[in-house]
N, C-alpha and C positions, 0 to 999 in steps of 0.2 A: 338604485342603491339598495342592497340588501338589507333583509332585516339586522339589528344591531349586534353583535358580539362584544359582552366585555372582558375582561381582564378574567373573571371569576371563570368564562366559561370556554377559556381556552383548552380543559386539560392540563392543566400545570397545576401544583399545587398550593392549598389555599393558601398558607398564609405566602407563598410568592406573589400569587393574586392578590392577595390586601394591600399587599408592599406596592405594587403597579400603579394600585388604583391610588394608593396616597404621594405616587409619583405623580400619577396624571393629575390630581388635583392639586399639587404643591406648583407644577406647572403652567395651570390654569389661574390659577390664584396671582401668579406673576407675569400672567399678558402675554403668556405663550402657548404655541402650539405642541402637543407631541401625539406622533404615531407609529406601533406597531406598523415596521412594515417589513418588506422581503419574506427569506423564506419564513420566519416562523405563521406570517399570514397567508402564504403558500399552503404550507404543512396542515394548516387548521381547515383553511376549504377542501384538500384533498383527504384530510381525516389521520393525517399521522401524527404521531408523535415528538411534542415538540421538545427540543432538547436545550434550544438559547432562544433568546428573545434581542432582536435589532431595533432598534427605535430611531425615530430622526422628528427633529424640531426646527422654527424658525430662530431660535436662540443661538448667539455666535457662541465659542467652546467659552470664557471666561464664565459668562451664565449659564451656561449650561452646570458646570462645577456649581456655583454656589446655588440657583434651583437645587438642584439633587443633593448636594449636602444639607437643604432644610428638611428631606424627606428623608435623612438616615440609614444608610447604606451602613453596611459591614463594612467597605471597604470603595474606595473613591481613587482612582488616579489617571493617566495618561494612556490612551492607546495610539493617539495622534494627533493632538492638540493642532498641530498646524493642517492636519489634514480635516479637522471638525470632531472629530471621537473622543468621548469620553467612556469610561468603563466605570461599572458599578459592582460591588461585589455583597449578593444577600445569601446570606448562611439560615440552611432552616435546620434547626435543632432536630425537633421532632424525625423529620425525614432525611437526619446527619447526611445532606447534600447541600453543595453550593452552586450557585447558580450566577453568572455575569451576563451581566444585558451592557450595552454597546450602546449609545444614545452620538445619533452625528447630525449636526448643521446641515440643514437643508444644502445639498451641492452639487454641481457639474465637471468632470474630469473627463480629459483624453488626452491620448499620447500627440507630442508634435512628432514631426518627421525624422523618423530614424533616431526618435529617442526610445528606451527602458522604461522610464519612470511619468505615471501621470502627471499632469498640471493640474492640480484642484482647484476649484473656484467655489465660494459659498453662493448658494441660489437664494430665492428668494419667496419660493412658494412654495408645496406639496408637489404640486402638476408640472414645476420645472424636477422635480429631485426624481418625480417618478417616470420623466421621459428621458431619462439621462441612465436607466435602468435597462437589463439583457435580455430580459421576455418579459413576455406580457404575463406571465406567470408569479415576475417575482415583481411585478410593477402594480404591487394593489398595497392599501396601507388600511388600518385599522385604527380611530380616534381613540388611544387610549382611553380619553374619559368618556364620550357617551359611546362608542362601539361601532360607529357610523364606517361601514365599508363606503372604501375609496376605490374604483376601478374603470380610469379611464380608456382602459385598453383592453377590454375583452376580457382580462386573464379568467376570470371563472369560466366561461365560455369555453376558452382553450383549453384549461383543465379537465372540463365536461369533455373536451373532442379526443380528450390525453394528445395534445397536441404542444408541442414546444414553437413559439412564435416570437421572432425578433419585435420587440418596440420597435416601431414605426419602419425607417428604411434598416434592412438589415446589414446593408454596407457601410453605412456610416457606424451603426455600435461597434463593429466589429474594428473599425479604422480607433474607434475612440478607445479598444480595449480587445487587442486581438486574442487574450487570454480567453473571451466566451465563447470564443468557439468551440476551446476544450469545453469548458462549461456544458453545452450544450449536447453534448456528447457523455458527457456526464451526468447529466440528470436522465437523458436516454436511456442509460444504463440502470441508473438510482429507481429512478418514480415507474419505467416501464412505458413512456411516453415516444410518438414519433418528432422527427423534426419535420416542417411544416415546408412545401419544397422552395419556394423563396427563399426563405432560410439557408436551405441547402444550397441553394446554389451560389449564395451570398458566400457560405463557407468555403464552396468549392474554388470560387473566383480569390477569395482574402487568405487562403491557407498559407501561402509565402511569408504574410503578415506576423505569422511566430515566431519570426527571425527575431522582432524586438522584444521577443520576453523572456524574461531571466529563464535561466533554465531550473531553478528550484521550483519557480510559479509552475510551472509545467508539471515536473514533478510533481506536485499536491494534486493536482489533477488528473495526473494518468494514476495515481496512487488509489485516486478517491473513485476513480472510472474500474479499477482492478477490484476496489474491495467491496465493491454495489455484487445487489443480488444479481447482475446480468453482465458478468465482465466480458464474456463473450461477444457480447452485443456492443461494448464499449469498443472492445480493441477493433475489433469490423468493420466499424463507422470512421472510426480517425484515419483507420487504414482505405477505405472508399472515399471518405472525402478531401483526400489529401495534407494529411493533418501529419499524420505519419512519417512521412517524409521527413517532417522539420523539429519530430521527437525522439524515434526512434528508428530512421532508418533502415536499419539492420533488419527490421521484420520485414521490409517491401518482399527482399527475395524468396522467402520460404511460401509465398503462395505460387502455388504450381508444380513444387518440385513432388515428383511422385514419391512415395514408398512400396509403390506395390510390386509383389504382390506379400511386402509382410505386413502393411496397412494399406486398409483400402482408400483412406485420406491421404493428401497431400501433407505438406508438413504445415503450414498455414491450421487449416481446418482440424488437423491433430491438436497442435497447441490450443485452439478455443474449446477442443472438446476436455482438454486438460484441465482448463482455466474454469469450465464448467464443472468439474469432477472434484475438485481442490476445496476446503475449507475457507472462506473467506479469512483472510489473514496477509497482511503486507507481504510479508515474508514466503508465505507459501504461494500467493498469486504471483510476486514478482518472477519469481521460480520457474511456476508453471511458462509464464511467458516465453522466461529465456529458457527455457531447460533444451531447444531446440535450434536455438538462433544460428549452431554453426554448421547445419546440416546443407546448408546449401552450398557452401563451401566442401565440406567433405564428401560428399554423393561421389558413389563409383560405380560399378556394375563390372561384377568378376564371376565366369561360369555363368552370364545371365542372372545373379543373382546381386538385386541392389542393397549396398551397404554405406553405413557412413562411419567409415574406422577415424576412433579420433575426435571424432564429434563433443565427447563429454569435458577431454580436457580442454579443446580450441574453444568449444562454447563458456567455458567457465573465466576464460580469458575476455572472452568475446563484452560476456554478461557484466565483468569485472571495470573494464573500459567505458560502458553505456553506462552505466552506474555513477562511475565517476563524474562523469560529462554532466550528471545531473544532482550532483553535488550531493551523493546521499553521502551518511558518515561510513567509515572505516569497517566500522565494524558490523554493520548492515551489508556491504560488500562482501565481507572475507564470510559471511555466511551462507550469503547464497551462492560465492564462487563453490564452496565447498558441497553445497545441496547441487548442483547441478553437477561440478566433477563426479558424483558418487552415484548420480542419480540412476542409474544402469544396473546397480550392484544387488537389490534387494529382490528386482525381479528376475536376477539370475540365480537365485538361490534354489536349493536342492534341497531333498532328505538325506544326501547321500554328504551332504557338508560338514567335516568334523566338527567338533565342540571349539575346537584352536579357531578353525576359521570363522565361526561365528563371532569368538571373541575380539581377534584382528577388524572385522568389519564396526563392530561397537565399541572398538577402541581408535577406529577412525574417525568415525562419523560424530565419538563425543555429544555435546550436548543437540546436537544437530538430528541424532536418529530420528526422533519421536518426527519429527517435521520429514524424514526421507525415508520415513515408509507413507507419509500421508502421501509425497509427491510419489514416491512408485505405486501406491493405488491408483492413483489420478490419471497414470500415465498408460492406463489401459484404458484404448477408446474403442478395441472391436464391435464392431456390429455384430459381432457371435457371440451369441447367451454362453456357452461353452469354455471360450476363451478367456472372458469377464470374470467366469465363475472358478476357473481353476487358477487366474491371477492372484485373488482374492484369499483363495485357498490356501496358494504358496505363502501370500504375504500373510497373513492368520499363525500358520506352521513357524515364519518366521520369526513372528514376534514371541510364541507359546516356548520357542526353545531360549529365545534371548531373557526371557524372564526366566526359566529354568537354571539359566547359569547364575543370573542378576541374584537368585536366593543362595545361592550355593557359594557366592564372592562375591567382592565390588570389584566387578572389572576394569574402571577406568581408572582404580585406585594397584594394578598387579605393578607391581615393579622389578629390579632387579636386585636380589638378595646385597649385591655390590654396591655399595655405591662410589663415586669417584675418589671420594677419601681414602677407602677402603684399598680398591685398586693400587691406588697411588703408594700404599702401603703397604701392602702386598709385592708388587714389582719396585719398589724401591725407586721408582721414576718421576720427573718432574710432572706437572699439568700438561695435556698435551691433544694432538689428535687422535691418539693411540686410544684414548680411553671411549670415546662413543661408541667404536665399532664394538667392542669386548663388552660394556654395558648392555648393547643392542642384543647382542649374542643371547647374553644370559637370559633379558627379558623375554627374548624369545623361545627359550628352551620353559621359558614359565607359563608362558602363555600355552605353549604345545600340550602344558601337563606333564613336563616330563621333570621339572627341578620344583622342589618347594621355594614359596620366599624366604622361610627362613631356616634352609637347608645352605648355611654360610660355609661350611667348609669343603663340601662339594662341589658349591658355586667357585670355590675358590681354585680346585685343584681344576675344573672346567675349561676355567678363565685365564689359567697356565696353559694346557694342552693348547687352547685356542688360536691364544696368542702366536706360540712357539709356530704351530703350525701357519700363520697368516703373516709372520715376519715382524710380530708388533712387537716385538721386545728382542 
């Protein structure tokens, strides 16, 4: 048993610590046990920074509430009473941050056969709650009050080897809770740790196993695998150990397919270099991922020269569908269908590009630009200093002129001198289809520079010729 760690010297702050320690001793005071355990006593042996605190007791959830209501929380209520969890909520003035610790009944959970959802059971000791745990990593606990590490499973050991190790048989946790497989893929990614190869091969045998889990559980997970300092390493793994298959499919085929000779990676190996390149952010990782998905599908070779025509719009569809299936909302979808359709655009830009088309691309892209030049830098993965360097360059130029215009107008605010009222009143016509295409006209003779906005009666005699000549009136 290691020397003791208490509450004070986790790295959190003080007065949180105080608060802990008059939890742990309002606890004690009432003939129970409680411990830090999981990752935040993870995060404390490997030295990082801890961000929540998870605690578990022998107390069933009714005492658990009224213990912790003698020690004074900010805030008290339900995270899963039937499942054992209560949630506490401590506000520190001083460091205007809040902080929730999680406190659960000592317990045991797995899935029965060809269900979704665990069967909880409340345990009855420490040593049942922490072999009922997904690595020995996260299976160590901390005595709240006097600081007494708990670790009957190696985990510091394995942490020392950075080594990821299932609790005890690794086919049975994984039967209990086929979610940890992503887990373990996941922290792979996260802490920079291997999987230990029993493990793996435990994964490689149960990967079918993710058939029973919701697909939003998935989702938190390839989500939380994509925004770790090692996404690359995440998506890798799921896709070697057959993980993939039963999240995202769609990526199996892009390993192998060539691009050369305009890349000298495969498209698989492109996208990780992408996924390396990209700022960590949901949005800009999910991105990188898919920004490539439909090239296996599109691959052609015309002149000997390999292309994939099409690729931006089929993938944006593609990306659009996998999304769904994984139950993200609406509007997370329609942003990265749009990052990936455009995603082509910025690194085909030129000096030779009018002011117009500049503007048409920033009045596409909307509030999405800032994010599709991040992903058109990313998506330069040459091995040539050269080519890297004058990517860079274009995209630099691109953005120097998009703020040139940005001070000289609001571009996504140009419209058309007309508006539908106007027309309507002007040609004397009811509401109709007639009026888009003449509005679009105009907007676009504004964007050219060629009409002011509020050059209305030019716009007007325009908007006559126009018409007359396209049969709209």
């Amino acid at each position: 048993m290691s020397a003791a760690v208490l509450p004070g010297q986790l790295g959190i702050p003080t007065a949180l610590a105080e608060r802990v320690e008059r939890l742990a001793r309002t606890f004690r005071d009432g003939g129970r046990q409680l411990y830090l355990v999981g990752g935040c006593v993870r995060d404390q042996v490997i030295g990082r920074a801890l961000h929540d605190l998870d605690l578990t007791t022998d107390a069933p959830p009714d005492e658990i509430k009224r213990l912790a209501a003698r020690a004074k929380p900010d805030g008290l209520y339900d995270v899963g009473a039937k499942f054992g969890t209560i949630g506490l909520i401590y506000r520190l003035p001083i460091e205007e941050e809040s902080w929730t610790l999680e406190i659960t009944t000592f317990r045991t959970e797995q899935y029965l056969d060809g269900t979704r959802k665990p069967e909880v059971e409340f345990g009855q000791s420490l040593e049942e709650d922490l072999a009922r745990r997904d690595f020995t990593m996260n299976a160590m606990a901390l005595d709240a009050h006097t600081g007494a590490l708990h670790d009957p499973f190696g985990g510091q050991e394995d942490i020392a080897a950075r080594t990821i190790r299932a609790v005890g048989d690794p086919s049975e946790r994984f039967r209990e809770d086929p979610l940890r497989m992503l887990r373990a893929v996941r922290f792979a990614a996260q802490l920079g740790l291997e999987i230990e190869r029993e493990t793996v091969r435990a994964i490689q045998q149960s990967a079918i196993e993710l058939k029973r889990i919701s697909r939003e559980r998935i989702a938190q997970e390839l989500t939380a695998a994509l925004v770790s300092p090692r996404p690359d390493v995440g998506v890798r793994l799921a896709t070697d150990l057959g993980l993939m298959e039963f999240c995202i499919p769609e990526v199996l085929p892009m390993r192998g397919v060539s691009q050369r000779p305009l890349h000298h990676k495969d498209v698989f190996e492109h996208t990780l270099g992408v996924l390396r390149n990209i700022p960590s952010d949901p949005l800009l990782r999910w991105a990188a991922l898919l920004h490539d998905i439909a090239k296996p599908q599109t691959k052609g070779v015309h002149d000997g020269q390999v292309h994939f025509f099409g690729h931006e719009e089929q993938g944006a569809r593609i990306a659009r569908r996998i999304l769904r299936s994984l139950h993200f909302d609406n509007r997370f979808m329609e942003r990265i269908f749009k990052l990936i359709q455009m995603h082509l655009r910025v690194n085909s830009y030129d000096s030779e590009w009018t002011d117009s088309a500049v503007r048409r691309l920033v009045r596409e892209a909307g509030e999405e630009l800032d994010a599709l030049v991040k992903l058109s830098r990313a998506d330069v993965t040459s091995y040539r200093t050269e080519r890297r360097e004058a990517a860079a360059l274009r995209a630099d130029e691109f953005e120097r002129r998009v703020q040139l215009l940005l001070e000289q107008e609001d571009i996504a605010k140009l419209e058309s001198p007309l508006d539908g009222n106007a027309l309507m009143t002007l040609f004397g016509k009811p509401p109709g289809p007639w009026i888009r295409p003449v509005k679009d006209y105009l907007l676009n003779l504004v964007i050219e520079g060629e009409l002011g906005q509020d050059e209305r009666e030019r716009a007007a005699e325009l908007a006559k010729q126009y018409a007359a000549e396209q049969g709209l009136v």
